[in-house]
N, C-alpha and C positions, 0 to 999 in steps of 0.2 A: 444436561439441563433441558428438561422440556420445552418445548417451542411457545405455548402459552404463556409460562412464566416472562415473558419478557414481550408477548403480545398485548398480556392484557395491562400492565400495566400502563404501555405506551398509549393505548387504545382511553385506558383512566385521566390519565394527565391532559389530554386532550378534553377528554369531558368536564373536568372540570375547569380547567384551562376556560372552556366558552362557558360554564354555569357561570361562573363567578365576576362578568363580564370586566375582565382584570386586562382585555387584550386587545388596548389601545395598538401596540405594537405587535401582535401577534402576526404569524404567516405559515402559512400552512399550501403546503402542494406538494413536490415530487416527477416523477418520471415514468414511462411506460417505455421501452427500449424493445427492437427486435435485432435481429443479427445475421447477415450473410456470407458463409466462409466458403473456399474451397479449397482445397489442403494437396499437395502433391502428395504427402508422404500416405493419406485414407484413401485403399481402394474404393471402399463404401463412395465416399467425397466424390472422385474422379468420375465412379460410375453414374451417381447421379448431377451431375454436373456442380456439385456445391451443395449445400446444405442454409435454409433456410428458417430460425427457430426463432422462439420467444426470448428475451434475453433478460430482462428482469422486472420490475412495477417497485414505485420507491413511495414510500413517505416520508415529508421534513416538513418538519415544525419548529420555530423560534419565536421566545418572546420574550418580554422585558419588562421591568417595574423598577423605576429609578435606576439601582446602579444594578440590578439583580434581576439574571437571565440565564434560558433555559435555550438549549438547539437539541436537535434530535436529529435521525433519519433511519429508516428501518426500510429491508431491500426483500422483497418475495423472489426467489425462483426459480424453478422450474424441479420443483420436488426438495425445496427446504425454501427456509429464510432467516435471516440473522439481523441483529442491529449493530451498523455500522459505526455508530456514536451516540451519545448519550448525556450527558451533562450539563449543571450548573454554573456560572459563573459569576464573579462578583468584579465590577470596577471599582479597585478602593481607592485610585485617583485616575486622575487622565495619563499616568504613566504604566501604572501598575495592574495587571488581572489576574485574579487567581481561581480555577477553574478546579472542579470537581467529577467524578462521574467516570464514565465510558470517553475517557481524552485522548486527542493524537499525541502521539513521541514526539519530541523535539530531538530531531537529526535530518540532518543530511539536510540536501535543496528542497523547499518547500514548495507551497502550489504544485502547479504544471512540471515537477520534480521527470516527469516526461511526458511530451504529446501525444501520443499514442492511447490506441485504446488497449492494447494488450498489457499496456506499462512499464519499465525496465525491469531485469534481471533483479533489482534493489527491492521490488517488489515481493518476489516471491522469496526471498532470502531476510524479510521481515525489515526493510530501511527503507520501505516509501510507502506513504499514508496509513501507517501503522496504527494501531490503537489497543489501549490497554485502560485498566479500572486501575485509578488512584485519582492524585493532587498533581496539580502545575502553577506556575506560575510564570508570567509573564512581565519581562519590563524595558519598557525602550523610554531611554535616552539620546535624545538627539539621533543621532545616525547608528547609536549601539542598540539594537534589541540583544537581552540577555532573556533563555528561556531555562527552565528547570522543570524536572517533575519525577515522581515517587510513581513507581506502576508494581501496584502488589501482583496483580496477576493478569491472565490472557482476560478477555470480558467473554469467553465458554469456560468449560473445563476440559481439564489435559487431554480427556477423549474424545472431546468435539468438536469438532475438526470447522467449525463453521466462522473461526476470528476471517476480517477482512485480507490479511495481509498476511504471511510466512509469520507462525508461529512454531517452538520448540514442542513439541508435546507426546503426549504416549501413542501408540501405534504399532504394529506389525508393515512391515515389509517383505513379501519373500517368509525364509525362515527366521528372522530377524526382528526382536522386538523391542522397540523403545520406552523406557518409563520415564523420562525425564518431561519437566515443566519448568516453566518459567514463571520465576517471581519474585518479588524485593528487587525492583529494577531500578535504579539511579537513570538517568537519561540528563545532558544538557547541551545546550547549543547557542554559540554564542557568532553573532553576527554586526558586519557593521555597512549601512547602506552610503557607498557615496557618487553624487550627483555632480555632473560636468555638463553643461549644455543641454544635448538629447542624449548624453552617456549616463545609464546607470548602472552602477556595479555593486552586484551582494557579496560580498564576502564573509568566509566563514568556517567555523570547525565547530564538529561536535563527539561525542563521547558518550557511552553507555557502558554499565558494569551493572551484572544483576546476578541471581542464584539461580541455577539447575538443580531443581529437587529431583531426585530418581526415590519416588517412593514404594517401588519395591522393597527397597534394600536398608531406605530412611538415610540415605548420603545424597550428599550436596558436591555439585561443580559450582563453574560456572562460566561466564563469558564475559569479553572487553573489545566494544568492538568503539572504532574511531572513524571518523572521515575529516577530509577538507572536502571544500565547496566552493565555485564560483559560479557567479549568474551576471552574465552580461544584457544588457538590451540599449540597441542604438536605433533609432527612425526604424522600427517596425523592426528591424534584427534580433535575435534573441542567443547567445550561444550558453550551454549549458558545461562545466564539468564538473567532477568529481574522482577522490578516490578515497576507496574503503579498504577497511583491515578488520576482520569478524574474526574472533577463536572461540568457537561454543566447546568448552574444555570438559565436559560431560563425563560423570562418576562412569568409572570402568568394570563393570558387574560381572565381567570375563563372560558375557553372551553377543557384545556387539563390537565394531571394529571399530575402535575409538576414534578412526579417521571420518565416519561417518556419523552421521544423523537426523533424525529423522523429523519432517515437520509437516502442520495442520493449516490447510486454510480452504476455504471454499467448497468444504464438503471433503478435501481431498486431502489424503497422508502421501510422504513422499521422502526421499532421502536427497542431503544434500552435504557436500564437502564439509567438514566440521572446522576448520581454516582456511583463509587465504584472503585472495584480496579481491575488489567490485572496481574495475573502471567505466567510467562512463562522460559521453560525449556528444550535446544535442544541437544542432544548428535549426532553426526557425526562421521564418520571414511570415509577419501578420499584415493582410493586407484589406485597406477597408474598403467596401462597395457601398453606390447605391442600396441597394437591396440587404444588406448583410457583411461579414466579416467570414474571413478566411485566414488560416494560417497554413505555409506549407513547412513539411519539418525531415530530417534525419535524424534518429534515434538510433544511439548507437549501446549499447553496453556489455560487458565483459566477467565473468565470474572466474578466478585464476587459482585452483587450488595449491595448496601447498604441500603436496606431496606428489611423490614424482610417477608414484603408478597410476594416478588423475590425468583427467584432459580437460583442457578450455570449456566452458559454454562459451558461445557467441550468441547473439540475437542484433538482430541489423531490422532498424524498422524506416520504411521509406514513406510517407503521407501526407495528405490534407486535411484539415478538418474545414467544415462549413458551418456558421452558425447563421439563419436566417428566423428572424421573432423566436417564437418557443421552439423550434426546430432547430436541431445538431446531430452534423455526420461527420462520423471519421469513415476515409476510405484511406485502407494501409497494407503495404505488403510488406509481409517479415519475412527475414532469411534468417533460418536459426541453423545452429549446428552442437547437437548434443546437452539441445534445450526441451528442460519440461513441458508438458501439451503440445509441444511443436515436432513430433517426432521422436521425442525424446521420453524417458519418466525420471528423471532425476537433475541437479545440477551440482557441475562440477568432479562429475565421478567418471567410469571408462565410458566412453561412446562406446554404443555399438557398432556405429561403421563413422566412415570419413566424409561422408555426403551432409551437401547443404538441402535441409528442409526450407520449402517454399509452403506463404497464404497468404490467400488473399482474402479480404475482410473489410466490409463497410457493414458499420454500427447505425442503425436509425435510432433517435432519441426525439420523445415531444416532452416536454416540461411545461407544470402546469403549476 
């Protein structure tokens, strides 16, 4: 997909958006981010004492007319950009929402699903902040939210590697080529929020079953992946867990090794375990100032394949974030081991060696 096509429309709805002075409720702004890493595992990094870049420029827009609204956000950077969401919605009461468009998955722990700026292993393996093109719907009762949604496809195509979050899609590896995609995706998640005092607690499980096209060959797999979820928070504390079970069960073309698989996000193709299971485990403490809010946090999560000539990922993120007015920083050190970008290219497959990759990393963000 061409980079325009999805430019200029965003660029149209805005314009009309303000001709038709429809936007009482309208809002429009975004983010300009830069980024400072320094990585044990990059000589380049070490030599120059850390590395310095542009990290991304965002726009979002939302607005509304009676019960019918629109959110967006579209991300530039640094030699591509992509739209991270996109969609309509309708309130057809004050219980029920039914959304259309470029929508997030309903799974797993929502929001702050991790505090960190790199995000959990759940991330790059497509179960946190995920998004796809179809329908959802939404309904909370009392302390139950019940969510659903229909995802025909990735919001790129199979070759484009640019969805937000771990997508199944085609690509080369090595000698290794993947043809598969993701589509006709079921997703639901059902939660129930209950409140004690300063104790609240989310609970929760969710499920997903969709098709693996391999259109090379015009065959179908596919995948069933599940979690539970818990979300605590007491007087500023926050603890986070989960556990997942993913099987991307992928047509067998007799060219790839059906233990593996291959996935798109960020610009970037990549292989990853085709089974097994996601732990994860976040502890938090948000704390308010004068001046601003803080949180400090441990981010912990786990990728376990299920085959025995695989090894672990680990990723361990230890940080703070700062928010002070339109300003927010995260400063984080991750300890990975036999994790993607961290030292690693893949997750859940052989390490290369048995060493822990160190970085260090604080995010600048101004919003506007």
């Amino acid at each position: 997909m061409k980079k325009k096509n999805l430019v200029l429309p965003l660029v149209s709805i805005i314009a009309m958006t303000s001709q038709y002075a429809l936007a009482d409720d309208l809002e429009i702004g975004g983010s300009v981010r830069v980024n400072y890493s320094y990585s044990d595992y990059s000589e380049s990094s070490k030599d120059k004492l850390g590395d310095f870049d542009f990290n991304l420029f965002s726009i979002t827009f939302s607005d509304k007319w009676n019960d019918i609204g629109v959110k967006a956000e579209y991300r530039f950077y640094d030699g591509y950009d992509h739209l991270k969401y996109g969609y309509a919605y309708w309130d057809a009461n004050e219980d029920l929402t039914i959304s259309g468009g470029a929508i997030s998955k309903p799974f797993g722990n929502k929001g702050y699903a991790s505090h960190n700026w790199w995000y959990s292993l759940n991330y790059y393996m497509g179960f946190e902040d995920d998004y796809g093109l179809g329908v959802s719907a939404q309904y909370q009762n009392g302390s139950s939210l019940t969510e659903v949604a229909f995802i025909k496809n990735a919001i790129y195509g199979s070759t484009d590697h640019r969805d937000f979050a771990g997508t199944v899609a085609k690509g080369t590896v090595g000698d290794t080529t993947y043809n598969n995609e993701e589509t006709n995706t079921l997703a639901g998640r059902q939660s129930f929020t209950l409140n004690s005092g300063d104790l609240t607690t989310i609970i929760g499980a969710s499920i997903e079953y969709g098709q693996l096209y391999n259109s090379e060959f015009g065959e179908n797999g596919d995948t069933l992946n599940y979690a539970v979820h818990l979300d605590l928070n007491y007087d500023g504390w926050g603890l986070q867990a989960q556990y997942l079970a993913f099987d991307f069960d992928q047509y067998d073309d007799g060219q790839i090794d059906p233990n593996k698989i291959g996935m798109g996000m960020l610009d970037g193709f990549y292989e990853v375990a085709s089974k097994g299971n996601i732990y994860t485990a976040n502890l938090s403490k948000s704390v308010g100032t004068s001046w601003g809010s803080l949180t400090l946090y441990n981010d912990f999560s786990m990728v376990q394949p299920d085959f025995d000539e695989f090894d672990d990922s680990l990723l361990n993120t230890m940080g703070i974030s700062m928010a002070y007015g339109p300003v927010f920083v995260y400063v984080d050190y991750y300890m990975a081991k036999n994790v993607l970008w961290l030292g690693g290219n893949s997750l859940g497959l052989v390490q290369s060696d048995d060493h822990w990759n160190h970085r260090f990393n604080i995010n600048f963000a101004y919003y506007f």
